[in-house]
C-alpha positions in Angstrom: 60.4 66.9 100.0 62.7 63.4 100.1 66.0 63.2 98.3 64.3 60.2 96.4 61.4 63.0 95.4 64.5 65.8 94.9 66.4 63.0 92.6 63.2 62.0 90.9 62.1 66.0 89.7 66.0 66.4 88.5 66.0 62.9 86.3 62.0 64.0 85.1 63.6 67.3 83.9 67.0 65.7 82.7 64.9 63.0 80.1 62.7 66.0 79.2 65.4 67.4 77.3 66.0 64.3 74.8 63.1 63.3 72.2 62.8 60.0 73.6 63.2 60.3 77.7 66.8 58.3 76.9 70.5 59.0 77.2 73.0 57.3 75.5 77.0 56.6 76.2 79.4 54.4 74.8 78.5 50.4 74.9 80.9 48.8 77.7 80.0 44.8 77.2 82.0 44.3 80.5 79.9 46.8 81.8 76.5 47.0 81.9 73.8 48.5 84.1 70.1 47.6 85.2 69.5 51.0 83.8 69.9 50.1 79.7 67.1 50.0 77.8 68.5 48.8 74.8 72.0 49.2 72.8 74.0 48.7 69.1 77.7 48.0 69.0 79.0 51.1 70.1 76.3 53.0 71.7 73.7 52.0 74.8 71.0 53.7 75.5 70.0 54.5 79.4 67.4 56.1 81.7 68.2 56.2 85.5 66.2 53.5 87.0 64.6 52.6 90.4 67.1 50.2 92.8 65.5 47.1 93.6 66.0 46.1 95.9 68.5 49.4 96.8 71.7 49.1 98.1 72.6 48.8 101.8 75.0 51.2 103.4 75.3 48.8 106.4 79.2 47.5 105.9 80.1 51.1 105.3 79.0 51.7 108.4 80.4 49.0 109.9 83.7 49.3 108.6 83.9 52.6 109.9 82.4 52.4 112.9 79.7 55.2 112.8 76.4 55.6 111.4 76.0 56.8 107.7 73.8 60.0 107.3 70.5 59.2 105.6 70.9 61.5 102.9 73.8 59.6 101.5 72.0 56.5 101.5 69.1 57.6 100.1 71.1 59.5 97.8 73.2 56.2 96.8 70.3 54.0 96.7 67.9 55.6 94.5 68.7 54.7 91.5 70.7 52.5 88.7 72.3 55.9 86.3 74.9 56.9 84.6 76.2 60.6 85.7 73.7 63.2 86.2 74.8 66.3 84.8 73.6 69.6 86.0 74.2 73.2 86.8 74.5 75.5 90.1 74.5 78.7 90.8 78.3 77.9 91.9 78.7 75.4 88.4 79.4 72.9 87.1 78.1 69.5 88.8 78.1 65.6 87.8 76.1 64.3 90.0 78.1 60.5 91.1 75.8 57.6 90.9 75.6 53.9 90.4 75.8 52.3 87.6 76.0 48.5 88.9 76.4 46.2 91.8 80.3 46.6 91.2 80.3 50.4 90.9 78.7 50.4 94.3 81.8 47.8 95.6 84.4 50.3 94.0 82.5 53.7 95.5 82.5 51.9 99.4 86.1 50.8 99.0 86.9 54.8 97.4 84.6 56.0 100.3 86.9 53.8 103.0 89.5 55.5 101.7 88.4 59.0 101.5 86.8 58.3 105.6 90.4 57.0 106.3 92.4 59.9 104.6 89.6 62.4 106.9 90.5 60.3 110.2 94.3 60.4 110.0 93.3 64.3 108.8 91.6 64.7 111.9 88.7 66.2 109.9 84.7 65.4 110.3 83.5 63.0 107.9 82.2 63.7 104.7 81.0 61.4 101.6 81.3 62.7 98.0 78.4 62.9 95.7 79.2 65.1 92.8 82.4 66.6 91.3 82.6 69.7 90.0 84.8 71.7 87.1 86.8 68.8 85.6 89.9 70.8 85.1 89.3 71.1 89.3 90.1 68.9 92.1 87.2 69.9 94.0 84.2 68.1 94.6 80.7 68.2 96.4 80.2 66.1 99.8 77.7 66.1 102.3 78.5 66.3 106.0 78.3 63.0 107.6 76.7 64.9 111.0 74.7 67.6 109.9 73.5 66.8 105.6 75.2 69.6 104.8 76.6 70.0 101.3 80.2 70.9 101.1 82.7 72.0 98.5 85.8 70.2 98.9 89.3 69.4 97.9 91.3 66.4 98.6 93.4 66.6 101.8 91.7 69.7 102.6 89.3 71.3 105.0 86.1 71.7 103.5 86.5 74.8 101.6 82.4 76.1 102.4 79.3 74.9 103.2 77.0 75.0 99.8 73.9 74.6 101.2 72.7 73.1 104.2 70.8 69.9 102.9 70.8 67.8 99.8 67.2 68.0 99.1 67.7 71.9 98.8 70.7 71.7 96.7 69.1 68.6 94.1 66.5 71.4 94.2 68.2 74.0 92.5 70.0 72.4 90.4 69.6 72.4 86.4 70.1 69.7 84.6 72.0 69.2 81.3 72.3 67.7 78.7 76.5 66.9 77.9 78.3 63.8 78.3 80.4 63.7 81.8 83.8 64.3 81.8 86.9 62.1 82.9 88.2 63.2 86.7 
């Protein structure tokens, strides 16, 4: 199985918890998304959709001078969404993903910063995909050399491996239905 099959089976099971295969969130008019549907004055209603074309992962890599592990960017670049909320056997997990051209800018420049924090650290690279408890600092990340997924604090060592790919870990995940909260 793909991580674009993996992400596809958890955002099947995710709209088959709603009556209408739709999520909603506040309406941001500064802020909109590929991935609305339709909206009133205060509410927009959302389903992740397909990236076309997807974003490219290329600068990243330039900037930091190393090849990007293809399970990020296949992660990254599957689809237009708001949070995906789920449970693990560990917890609590929102799932980070794009919700516009600009949130990719403003993940690259956080991912910069997170690679730069890691090099300085002299720690292995790792990208973040998901947090985790939001009254935590700890976060989900996946290996930059081996796809493994990794809980994580900031500054840290990576506290243990979760699981050794993402496809396995998308896998067993549960999705839920709750709003995302504020990290």
């Amino acid at each position: 199985m793909s991580i674009n099959e993996a992400l596809a089976k958890l955002v099947d099971a995710l709209l088959a918890l709603t009556d209408d295969r739709l999520l909603q969130c506040p309406l941001d008019n500064e802020w909109r998304s590929p991935c609305e549907v339709y909206s009133t004055d205060e509410v927009t209603w959302w389903r992740p959709t397909r990236q076309s074309p997807a974003v490219d992962f290329s600068g990243l890599a330039q900037a930091l001078e190393t090849s990007i592990h293809p399970d990020i960017c296949q992660f990254y670049s599957s689809y237009w969404s708001g949070t995906i909320e789920a449970d693990s056997t560990e917890g609590r997990v929102s799932l980070i993903q794009l919700w516009n051209e600009e949130d990719f800018n403003r993940l690259i420049a956080n991912l910069v910063g997170h690679a730069l924090t890691k090099r300085r650290q002299k720690q292995p690279l790792s990208i973040f995909i998901a947090n985790t408890d939001p009254d935590s600092e700890r976060f989900l990340s996946i290996d930059n050399e081996t796809g493994a997924v990794l809980l994580e604090e900031p500054g840290k060592p990576p506290l243990r491996k979760v699981e050794t790919s993402l496809v396995t870990f998308l896998s067993r995940l549960t999705p839920k239905l709750r709003q995302p909260d504020l990290y």
